[in-house]
LUMGUDREN-73259 format. One line per 4 residues: number of its first residue (from 1); their letters; for each residue x negated, y, z of C-alpha. Coordinates in steps of 0.5 Angstrom, whole numbers, plus 500, padded with zeros to 3 digits. Example, Ala and Ser with C-alpha at 12.3 -4.5 7.8 and 13.67 -1.06 7.14 Angstrom:
2
1 = as = 475,491,516  473,498,514
This chain:
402
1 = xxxx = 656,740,615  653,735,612  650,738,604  647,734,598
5 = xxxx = 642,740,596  635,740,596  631,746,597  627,746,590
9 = xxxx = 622,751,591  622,758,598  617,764,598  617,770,602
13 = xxxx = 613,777,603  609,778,610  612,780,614  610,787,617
17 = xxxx = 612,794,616  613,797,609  613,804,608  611,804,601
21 = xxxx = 617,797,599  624,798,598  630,793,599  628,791,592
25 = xxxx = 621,792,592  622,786,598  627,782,594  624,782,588
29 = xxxx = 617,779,591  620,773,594  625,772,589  619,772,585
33 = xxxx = 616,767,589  621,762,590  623,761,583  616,761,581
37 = xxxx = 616,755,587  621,752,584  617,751,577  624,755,574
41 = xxxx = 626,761,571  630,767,573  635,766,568  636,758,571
45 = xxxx = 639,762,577  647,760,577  649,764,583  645,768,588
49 = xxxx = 647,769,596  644,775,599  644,776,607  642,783,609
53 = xxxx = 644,787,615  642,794,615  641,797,609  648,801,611
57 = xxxx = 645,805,616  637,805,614  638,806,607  645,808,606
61 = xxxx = 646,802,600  653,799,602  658,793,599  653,791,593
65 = xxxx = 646,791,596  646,784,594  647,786,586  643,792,587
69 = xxxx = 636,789,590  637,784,585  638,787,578  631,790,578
73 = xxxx = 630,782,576  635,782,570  639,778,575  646,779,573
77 = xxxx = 652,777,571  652,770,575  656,771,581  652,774,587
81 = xxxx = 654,774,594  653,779,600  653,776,606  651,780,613
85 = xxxx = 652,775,619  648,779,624  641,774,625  644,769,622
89 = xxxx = 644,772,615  639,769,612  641,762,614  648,764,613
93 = xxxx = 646,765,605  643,758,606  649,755,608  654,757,602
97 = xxxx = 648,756,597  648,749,600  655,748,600  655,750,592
101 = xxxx = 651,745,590  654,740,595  661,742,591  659,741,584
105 = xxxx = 660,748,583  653,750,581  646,746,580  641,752,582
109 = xxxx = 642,757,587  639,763,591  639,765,598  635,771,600
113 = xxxx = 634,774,606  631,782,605  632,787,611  628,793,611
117 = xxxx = 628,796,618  623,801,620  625,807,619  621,814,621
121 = xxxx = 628,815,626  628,810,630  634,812,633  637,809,627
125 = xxxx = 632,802,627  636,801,633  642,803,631  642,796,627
129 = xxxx = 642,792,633  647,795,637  652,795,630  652,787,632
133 = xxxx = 656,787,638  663,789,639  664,797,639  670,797,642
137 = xxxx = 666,794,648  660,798,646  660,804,652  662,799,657
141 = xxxx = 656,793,655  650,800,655  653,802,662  653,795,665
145 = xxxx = 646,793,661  643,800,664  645,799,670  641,793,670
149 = xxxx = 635,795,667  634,802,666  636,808,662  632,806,656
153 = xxxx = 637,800,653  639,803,646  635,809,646  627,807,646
157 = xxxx = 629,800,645  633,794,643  639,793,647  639,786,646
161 = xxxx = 631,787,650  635,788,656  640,782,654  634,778,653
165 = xxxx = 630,781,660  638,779,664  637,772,662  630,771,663
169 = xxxx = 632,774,671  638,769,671  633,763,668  628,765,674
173 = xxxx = 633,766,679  636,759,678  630,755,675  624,758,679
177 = xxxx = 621,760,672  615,765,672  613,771,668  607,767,666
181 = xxxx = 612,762,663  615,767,659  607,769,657  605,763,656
185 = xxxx = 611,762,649  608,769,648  601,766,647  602,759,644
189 = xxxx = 606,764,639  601,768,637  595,762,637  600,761,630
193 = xxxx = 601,766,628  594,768,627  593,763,622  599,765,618
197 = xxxx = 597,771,613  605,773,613  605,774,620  607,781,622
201 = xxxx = 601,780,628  596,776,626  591,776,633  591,771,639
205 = xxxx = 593,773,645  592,769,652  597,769,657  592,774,662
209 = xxxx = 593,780,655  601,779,654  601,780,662  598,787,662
213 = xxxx = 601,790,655  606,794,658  612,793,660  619,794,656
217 = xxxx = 624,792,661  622,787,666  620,782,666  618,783,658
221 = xxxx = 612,786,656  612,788,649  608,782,647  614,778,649
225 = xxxx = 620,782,646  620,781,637  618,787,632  621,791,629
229 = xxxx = 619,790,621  621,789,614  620,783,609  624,777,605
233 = xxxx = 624,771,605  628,766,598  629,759,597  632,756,591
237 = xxxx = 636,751,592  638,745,587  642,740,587  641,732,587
241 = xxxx = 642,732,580  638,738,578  633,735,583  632,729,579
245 = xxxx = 631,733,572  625,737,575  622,731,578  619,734,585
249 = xxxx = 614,732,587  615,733,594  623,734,595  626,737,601
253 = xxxx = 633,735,603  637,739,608  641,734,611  645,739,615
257 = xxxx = 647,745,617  651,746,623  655,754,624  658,756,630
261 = xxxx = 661,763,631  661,766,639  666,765,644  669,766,651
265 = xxxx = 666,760,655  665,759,661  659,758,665  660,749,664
269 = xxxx = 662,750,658  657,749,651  654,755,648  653,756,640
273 = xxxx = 647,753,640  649,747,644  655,747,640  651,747,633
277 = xxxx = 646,741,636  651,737,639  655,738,631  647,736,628
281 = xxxx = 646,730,632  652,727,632  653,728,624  646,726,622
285 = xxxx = 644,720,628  639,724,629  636,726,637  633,732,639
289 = xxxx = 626,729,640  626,726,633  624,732,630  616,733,628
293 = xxxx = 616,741,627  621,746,630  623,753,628  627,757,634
297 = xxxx = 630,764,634  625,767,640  628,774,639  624,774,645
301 = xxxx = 619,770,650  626,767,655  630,766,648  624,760,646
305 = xxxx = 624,758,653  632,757,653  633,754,646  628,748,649
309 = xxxx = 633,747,654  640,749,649  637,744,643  636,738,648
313 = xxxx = 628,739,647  627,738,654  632,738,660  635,744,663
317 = xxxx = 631,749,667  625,745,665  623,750,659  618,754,663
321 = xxxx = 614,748,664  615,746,658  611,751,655  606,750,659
325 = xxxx = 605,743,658  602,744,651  608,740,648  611,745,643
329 = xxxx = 604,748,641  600,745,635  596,739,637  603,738,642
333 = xxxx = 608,732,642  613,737,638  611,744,635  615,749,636
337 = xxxx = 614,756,632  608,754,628  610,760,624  608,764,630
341 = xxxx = 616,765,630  620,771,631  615,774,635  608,775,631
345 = xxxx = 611,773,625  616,778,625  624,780,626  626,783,619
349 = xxxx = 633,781,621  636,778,615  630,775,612  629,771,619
353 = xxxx = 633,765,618  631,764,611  622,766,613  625,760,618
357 = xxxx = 627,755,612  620,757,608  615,755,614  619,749,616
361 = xxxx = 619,747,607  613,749,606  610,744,613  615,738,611
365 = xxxx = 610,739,604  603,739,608  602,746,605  601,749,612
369 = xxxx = 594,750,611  591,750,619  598,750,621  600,744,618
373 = xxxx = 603,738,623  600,732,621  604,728,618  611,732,619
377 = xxxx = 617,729,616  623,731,619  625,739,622  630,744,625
381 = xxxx = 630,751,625  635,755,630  637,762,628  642,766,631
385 = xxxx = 645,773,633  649,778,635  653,778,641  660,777,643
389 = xxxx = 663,776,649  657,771,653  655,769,648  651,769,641
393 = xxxx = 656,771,636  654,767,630  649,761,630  647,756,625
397 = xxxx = 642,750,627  639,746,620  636,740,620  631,739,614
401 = xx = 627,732,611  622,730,607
């Protein structure tokens, strides 16, 4: 899809654990943020998206949490839409704000993103995790994830660590690459994430500590695998006319957003991601190597390494030397998580796609501060989750400009 929406104004929370911070008190801060951002009123808003995924099982709250998390704010009556997408949420909030303002149907749209996923219950932390595959194949996808690993997977960890950990072998046995090419994303991230004072992780690690932290499943350390944390993140989006009546200084343009559900496929054929970049590409004129500040869904460290190969960055099997090149760290040919991405700067499912779309504005504006992009015009962010079948079951890749 190819909108005509500018993205006015973004904000979020840090991104960490929140014992004191409910789904409102989160929502509300971002909100807050991004209308103030924006250089708008709450009562401008003309409809609102709001991407959440587990508020069912942490918090009990169903079926309205958009409303809910919302009315502190005396945000009412104007249309507010829940979307839950699995990781994809938030940038799937994004997509249907966009696709309002395109329409003419609105000129000032929220979408948030808010998740509160800690709990003094990890059982049920994890829990939301599990409710992103297919549970009639539940049973049948432990037992074979077991198999492969250990007797942890579901139950001291995120099943989807030991989806992640199957890949990383399977990319190591096919292309040679090493556990200290996983630890070397893992590093580069956390170098970004340092200087990013809404990073849930905010000290530098080099390639020797992300080794030696303890093992999750192998090959992943902890500091290879994302954390489990609370946040929000909002961006209010305009359209081109209302962006003229505001006079933004410096407008940022989404000039598309591509979505892909999973599927069954064979091994040659495209997967969600590629399926989302080749639909990006080809509607904008724009290549891989074009983009000047990249965001990608590194649920874990082998996730970053195969998005470099799945959204053309690099070629297939060349992602462990990618990253080991320098090219996606700051200072590098084609920055890649200067947030400090999933992994440092945290994984509140919902709110991850939009926290994506934050840095990724807030870069393209060069009000990055240490972790500004010289220069940088043009981005992309990747977010997806969920799993069905051999692949993710919701993807969306978005194409930002300056």
């Amino acid at each position: 899809m190819r909108p005509n929406a500018t993205i006015a104004g973004v904000g979020m929370t840090r991104f960490t654990k929140h014992p004191d911070k409910g789904l409102k008190e989160l929502g509300a801060e971002a909100v807050r943020a991004a209308v103030d951002d924006a250089g708008l009123e709450l009562r401008d808003l003309e409809a609102a998206y709001v991407g959440n995924c587990a508020a069912g099982l942490i918090t009990g709250q169903e079926s309205i949490r958009g409303q809910v998390i919302l009315d502190p704010l005396g945000v009412g009556r104007i249309p507010i839409v829940n979307v839950e997408n699995a990781c994809a949420s938030g940038s799937t909030a994004l997509r249907e704000a966009c696709i309002m303002v395109s329409a003419g149907i609105h000129d000032v749209v929220l979408a948030l993103g808010v998740e509160k996923l800690t709990h003094p219950d990890k059982a049920k932390s994890f829990a939301a995790f599990a409710g992103a595959v297919d549970v009639d194949e539940l049973a049948q996808m432990m037992a074979s994830l077991q198999a492969s690993g250990d007797a942890g997977a579901g139950q001291s960890r995120s099943m989807f660590m030991d989806v992640y950990a199957n890949a990383a072998r399977s990319h190591m046995q096919r292309y040679g690459t090493t556990v200290e090419q996983f630890a070397a994303v893992a590093a580069k991230n956390s170098f970004h994430g340092s200087m990013n004072p809404r990073a849930q992780f905010q000290d530098c690690l080099s390639v020797a500590d992300v080794l030696a932290e303890r093992v999750i499943v192998e090959p992943l350390t902890r500091a290879m695998c994302s954390p489990i944390g609370d946040g929000a993140a909002a961006a209010v989006v305009v359209s081109e006319r209302k962006a003229r009546a505001l006079g933004i200084a410096k407008p940022v343009r989404v000039i598309c957003i591509a979505m892909h559900s999973g599927y069954h496929h064979a091994d040659d054929e495209p997967d969600t991601v590629e399926l989302c970049a080749r639909d990006a590409y080809e509607e904008t004129g724009i290549g891989p190597r074009d983009f000047d500040v990249v965001e990608v869904h590194d649920a874990s460290a082998p996730a970053e390494i195969i998005a470099y190969e799945q959204l053309g960055l690099c070629s297939k099997g060349d992602g462990g030397r990618h990253v080991e090149s320098g090219a996606s760290r700051l200072g590098g040919r084609q920055p890649v998580n200067t947030s400090g991405g999933l992994l440092r700067k945290g994984h509140p499912v919902g709110a991850t796609g939009l926290a994506q779309i934050v840095e990724l504005t807030e870069q393209l504006q060069g009000r990055s501060g240490k972790r500004q992009v010289e220069g940088a015009r043009l981005a992309l962010a990747q977010n997806g989750g969920g799993k069905k079948g051999n692949d993710a079951a919701a993807m969306v890749v978005t194409i930002l400009q300056a």
